[in-house]
C-alpha positions as CSV (number, residue, x, y, z in Angstrom):
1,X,0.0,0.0,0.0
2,X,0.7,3.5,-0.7
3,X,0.2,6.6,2.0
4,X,0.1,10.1,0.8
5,X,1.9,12.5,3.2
6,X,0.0,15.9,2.8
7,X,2.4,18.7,4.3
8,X,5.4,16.2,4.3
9,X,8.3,18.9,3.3
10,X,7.4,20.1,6.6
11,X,9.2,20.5,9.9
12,X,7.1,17.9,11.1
13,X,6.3,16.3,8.0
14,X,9.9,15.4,6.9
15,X,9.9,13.4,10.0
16,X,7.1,11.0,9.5
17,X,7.6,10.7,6.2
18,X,11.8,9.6,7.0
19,X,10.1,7.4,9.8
20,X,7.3,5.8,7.4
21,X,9.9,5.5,4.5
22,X,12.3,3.8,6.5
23,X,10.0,1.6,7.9
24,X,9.1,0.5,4.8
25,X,6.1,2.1,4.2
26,X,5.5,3.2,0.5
27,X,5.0,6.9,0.7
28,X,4.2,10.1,-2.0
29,X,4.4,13.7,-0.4
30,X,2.3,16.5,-1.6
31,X,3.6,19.8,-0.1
32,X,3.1,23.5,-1.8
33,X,6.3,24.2,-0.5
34,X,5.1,27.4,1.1
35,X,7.1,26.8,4.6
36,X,8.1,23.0,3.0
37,X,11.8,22.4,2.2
38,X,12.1,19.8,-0.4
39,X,16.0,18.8,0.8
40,X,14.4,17.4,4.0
41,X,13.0,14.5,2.0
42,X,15.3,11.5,1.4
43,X,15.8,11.2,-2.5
44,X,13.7,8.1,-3.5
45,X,10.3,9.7,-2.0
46,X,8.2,11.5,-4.7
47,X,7.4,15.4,-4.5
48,X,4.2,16.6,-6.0
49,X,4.3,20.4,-5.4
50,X,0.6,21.5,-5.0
51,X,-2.3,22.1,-2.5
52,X,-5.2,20.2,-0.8
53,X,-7.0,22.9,-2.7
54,X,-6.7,21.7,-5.6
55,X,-9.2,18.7,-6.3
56,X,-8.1,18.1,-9.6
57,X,-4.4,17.5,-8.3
58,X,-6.0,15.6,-5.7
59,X,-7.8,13.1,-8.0
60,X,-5.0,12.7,-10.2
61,X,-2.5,11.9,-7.4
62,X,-4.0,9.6,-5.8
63,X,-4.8,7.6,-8.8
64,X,-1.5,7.3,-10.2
65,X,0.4,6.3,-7.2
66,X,-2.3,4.3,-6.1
67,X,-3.0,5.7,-2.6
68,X,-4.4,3.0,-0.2
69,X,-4.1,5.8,2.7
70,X,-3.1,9.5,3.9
71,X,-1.5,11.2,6.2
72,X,-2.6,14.8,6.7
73,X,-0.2,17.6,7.8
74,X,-1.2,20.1,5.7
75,X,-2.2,23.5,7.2
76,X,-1.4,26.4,8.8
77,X,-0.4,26.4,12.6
78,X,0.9,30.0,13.8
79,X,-1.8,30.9,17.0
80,X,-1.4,34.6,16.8
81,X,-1.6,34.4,12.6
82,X,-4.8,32.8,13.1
83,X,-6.6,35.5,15.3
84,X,-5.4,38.2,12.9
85,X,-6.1,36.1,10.4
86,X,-9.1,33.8,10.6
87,X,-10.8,33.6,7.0
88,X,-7.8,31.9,5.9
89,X,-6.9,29.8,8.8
90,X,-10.7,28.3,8.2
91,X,-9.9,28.2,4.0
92,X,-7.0,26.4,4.6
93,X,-7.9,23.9,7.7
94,X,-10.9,23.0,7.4
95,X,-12.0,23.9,3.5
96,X,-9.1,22.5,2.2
97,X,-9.5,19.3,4.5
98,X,-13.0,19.0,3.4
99,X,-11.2,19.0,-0.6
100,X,-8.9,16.0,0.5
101,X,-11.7,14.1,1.9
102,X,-13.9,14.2,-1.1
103,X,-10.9,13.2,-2.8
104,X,-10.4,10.2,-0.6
105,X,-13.7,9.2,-0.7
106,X,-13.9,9.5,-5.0
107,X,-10.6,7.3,-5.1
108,X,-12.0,4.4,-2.4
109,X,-9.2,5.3,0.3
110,X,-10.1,4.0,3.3
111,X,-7.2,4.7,5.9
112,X,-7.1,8.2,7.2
113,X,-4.9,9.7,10.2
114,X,-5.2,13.5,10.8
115,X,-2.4,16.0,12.4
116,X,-4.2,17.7,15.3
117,X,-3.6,19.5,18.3
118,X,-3.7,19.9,21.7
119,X,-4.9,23.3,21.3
120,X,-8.6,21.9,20.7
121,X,-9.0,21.4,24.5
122,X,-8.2,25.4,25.3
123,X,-7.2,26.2,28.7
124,X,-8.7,23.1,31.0
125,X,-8.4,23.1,34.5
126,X,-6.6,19.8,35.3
127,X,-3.5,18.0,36.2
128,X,-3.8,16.2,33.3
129,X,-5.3,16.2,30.1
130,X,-7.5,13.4,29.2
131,X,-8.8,12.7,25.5
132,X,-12.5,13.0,27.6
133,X,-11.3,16.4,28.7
134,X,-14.0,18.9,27.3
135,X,-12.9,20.7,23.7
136,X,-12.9,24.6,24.4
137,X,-10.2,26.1,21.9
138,X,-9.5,29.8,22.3
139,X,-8.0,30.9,19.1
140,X,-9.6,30.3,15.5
141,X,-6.1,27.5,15.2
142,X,-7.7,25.4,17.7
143,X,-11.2,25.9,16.1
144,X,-9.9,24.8,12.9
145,X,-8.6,21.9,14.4
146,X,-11.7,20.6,16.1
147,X,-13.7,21.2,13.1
148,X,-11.1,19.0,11.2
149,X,-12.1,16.1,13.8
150,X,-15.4,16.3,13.6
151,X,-15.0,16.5,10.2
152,X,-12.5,13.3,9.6
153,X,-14.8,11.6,11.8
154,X,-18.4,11.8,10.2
155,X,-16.9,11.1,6.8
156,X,-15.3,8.1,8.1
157,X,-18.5,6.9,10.0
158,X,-20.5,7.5,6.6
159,X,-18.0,6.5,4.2
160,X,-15.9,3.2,6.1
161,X,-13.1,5.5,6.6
162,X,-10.7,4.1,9.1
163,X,-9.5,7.4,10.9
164,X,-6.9,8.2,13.6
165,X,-6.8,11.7,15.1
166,X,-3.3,12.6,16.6
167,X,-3.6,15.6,19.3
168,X,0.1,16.9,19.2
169,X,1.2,18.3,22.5
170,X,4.2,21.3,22.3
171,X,6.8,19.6,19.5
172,X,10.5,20.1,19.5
173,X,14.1,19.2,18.5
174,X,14.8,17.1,15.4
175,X,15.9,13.5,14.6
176,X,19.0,15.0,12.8
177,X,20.3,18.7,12.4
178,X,18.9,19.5,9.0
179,X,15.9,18.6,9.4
180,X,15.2,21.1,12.7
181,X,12.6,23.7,12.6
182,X,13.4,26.7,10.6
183,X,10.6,29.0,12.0
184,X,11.1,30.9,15.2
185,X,7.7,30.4,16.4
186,X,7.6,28.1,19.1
187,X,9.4,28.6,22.7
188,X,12.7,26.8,21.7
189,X,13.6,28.5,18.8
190,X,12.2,31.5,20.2
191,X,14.9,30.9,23.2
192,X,17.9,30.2,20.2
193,X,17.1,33.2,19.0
194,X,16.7,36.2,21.7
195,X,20.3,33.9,23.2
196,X,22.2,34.2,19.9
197,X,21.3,38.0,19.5
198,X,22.3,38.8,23.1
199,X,19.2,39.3,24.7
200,X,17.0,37.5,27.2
201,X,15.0,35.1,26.8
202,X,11.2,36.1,28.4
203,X,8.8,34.5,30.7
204,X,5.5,35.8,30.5
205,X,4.7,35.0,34.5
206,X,6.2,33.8,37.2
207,X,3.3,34.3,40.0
208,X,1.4,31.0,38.4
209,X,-0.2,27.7,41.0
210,X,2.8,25.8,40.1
211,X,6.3,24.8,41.7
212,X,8.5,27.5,40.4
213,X,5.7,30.3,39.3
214,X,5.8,29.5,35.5
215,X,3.9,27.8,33.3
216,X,4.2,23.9,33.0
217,X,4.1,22.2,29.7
218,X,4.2,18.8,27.5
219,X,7.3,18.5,25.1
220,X,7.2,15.9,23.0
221,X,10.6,14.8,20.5
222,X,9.6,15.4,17.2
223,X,11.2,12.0,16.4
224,X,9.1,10.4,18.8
225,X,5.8,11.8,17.0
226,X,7.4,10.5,13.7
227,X,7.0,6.8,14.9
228,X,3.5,8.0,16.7
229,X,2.3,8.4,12.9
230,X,3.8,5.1,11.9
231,X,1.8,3.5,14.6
232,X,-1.2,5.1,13.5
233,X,-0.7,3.8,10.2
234,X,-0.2,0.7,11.2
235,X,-3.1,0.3,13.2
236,X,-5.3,1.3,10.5
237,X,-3.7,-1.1,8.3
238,X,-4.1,-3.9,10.5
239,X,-7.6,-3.3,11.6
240,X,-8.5,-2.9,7.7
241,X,-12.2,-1.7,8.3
242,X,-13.9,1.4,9.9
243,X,-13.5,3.1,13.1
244,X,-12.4,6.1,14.8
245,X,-9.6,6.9,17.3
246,X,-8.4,10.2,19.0
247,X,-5.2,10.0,21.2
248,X,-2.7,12.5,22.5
249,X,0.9,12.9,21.9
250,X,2.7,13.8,24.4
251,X,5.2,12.6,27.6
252,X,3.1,12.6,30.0
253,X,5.4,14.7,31.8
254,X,5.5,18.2,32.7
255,X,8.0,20.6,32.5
256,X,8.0,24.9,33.4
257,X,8.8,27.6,31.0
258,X,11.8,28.1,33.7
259,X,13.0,24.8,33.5
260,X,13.4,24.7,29.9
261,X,15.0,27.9,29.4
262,X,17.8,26.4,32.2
263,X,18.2,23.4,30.2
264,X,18.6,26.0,26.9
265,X,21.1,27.4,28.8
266,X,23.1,24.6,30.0
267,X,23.1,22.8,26.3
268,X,23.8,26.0,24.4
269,X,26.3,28.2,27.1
270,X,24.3,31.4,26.9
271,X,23.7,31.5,30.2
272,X,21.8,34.6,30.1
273,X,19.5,35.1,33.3
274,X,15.7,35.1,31.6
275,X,13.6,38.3,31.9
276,X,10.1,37.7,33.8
277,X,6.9,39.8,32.5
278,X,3.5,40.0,32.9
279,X,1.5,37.0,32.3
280,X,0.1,36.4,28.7
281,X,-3.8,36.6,28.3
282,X,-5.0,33.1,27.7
283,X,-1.5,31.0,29.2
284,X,-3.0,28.5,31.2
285,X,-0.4,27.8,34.6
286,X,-0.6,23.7,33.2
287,X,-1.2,21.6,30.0
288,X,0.1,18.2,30.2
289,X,-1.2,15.0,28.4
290,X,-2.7,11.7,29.6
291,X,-0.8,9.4,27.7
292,X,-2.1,5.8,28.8
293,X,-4.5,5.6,25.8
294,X,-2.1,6.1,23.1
295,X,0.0,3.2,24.6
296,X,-2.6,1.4,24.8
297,X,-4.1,1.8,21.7
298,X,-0.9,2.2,19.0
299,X,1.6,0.4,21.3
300,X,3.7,3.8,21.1
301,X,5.2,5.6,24.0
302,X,7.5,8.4,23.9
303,X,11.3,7.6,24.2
304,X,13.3,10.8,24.5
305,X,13.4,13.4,26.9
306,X,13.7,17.2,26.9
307,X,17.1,17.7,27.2
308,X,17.6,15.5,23.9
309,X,14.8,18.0,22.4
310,X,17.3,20.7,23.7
311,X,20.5,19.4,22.2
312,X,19.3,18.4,18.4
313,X,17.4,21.8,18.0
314,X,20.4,23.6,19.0
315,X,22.3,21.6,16.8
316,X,20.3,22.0,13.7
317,X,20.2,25.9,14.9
318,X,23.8,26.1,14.8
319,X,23.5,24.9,10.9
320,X,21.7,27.5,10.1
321,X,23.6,30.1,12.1
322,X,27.4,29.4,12.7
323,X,27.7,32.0,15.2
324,X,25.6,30.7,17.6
325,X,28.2,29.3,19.5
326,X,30.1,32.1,20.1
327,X,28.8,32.8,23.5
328,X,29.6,29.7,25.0
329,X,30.0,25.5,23.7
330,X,26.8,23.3,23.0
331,X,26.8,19.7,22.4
332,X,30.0,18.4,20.1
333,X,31.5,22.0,20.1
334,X,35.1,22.7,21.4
């Protein structure tokens, strides 16, 4: 069989698609390249440069390379983007997933697993996060990505669409330095940078319910959610039928806004002391996953810890900007 990797040029997507190719899977990536960087891809997997917009492409690749299932990564993911800009958060998220399923259902696919987030659950009030926990997103990004559930799962239910939904918790580091992220939107890169530039990294809050005042959250190695797609592909595979499932992805472990930036500090030698200001409207003080179903369910548990998130982020930043280092040694540096 054949899966199509929607998004695969991706940060996240060159991962699971390394993982799923080297596995053995058979897979075809369709990525419009608009944040997607063709080099991550290993050589023998197929590049069709388009968008889930277009059904026409749709029809056409998933006929000629025989697609027996698909992966979906495609869509936009920036929080703040998406409350400036909501229209096309919705056009892209949800419309264009709504294109690919039509698509799949034309073609007779019948193995689906969708790229979510934890972001659909909002700002709960728990110690940990349950897939039962209420959905109450708080930004048209989470919206999006509840929709896209709901949506994956009534065309399943009315169409025998196996379908797996994967509820990413915060994603980090990289399984080799070229592949790392490339944006500086999440709290990692964000920390690379303002440390590389001379300047402090910020916490937004220190007067929060938990042990050191900061917010506590769920890192999850971006290599680890690699083989959490295989196993979602698998399962579908091996269950060959309908049915749903919605797990999170995630350590199961939590870990403060405080203690990450130390550990930033420690791997890269900036030790620059963090500046503390007022909290952010909408940071909840704790979002960490319940990870007992996804174990239970894929057989997949989360192997690597933060400080290896730390370490291969920093590495693949230093790639990308040789003069990271001067203000102190990281990992492999003299």
């Amino acid at each position: 069989m054949t899966w199509l990797i929607t998004g695969g040029a991706g940060y996240i997507g060159a991962h699971v698609v390394r993982t799923m190719s080297g596995a053995g899977e058979s897979v075809v990536v369709l990525d419009d390249v608009s944040s997607g960087v063709p080099d991550r891809l290993p050589a023998d997997v197929s590049l069709v440069r388009g968008s889930v917009l277009d059904r026409e492409l749709l029809d056409r690749v998933l006929a000629e390379h025989a697609v027996t299932g698909v992966v979906h990564l495609a869509a936009k993911k920036q929080v703040g983007e998406s409350v400036a800009q909501p229209l096309s958060y919705y056009e892209a998220n949800v419309h264009g997933l709504g294109v690919l399923l039509e698509a799949v259902v034309a073609a007779g696919v019948k193995r689906f697993v969708l790229s979510s987030s934890a972001a659909v659950y909002g700002n709960p009030d728990t110690d940990l996060i349950t897939e039962a926990t209420p959905c109450a997103p708080v930004n048209p990004y989470g919206e999006t990505k509840l929709a896209g559930e709901w949506l994956v799962r009534a065309t399943g239910l009315a169409h025998g669409v196996g379908t797996v939904c994967l509820r990413y918790f915060n994603v980090a580091g990289a399984e080799r330095p070229e592949l790392a992220d490339t944006g500086v939107f999440n709290i990692v890169p964000m920390v690379f940078d303002r440390l590389t530039r001379g300047e402090q990294p910020r916490i937004f809050g220190d007067d929060y319910p938990t042990p050191d005042g900061t917010c506590v959250r769920d890192y999850i190695h971006v290599a680890d959610l690699g083989e959490a797609h295989l196993a979602a592909a698998r399962r579908l595979t091996a269950q060959d039928g309908p049915g749903d499932l919605t797990v999170n992805i995630g350590r199961g472990e939590g870990v403060s806004v405080r203690e990450l930036i130390d550990t930033i500090g420690e791997v890269s030698g900036h030790g620059t002391p963090a500046l503390v200001e007022p909290r952010r409207p909408g940071d909840s003080p704790r979002a960490v996953a319940a990870v007992d179903l996804a174990t239970k369910e894929l057989g997949w548990t989360a192997r690597r810890g933060v400080r290896e998130m730390v370490e291969s982020a920093w590495e693949g930043w230093c790639l990308r900007h040789p003069d990271a280092r001067a203000g102190g040694a990281g990992p492999g540096a003299a």
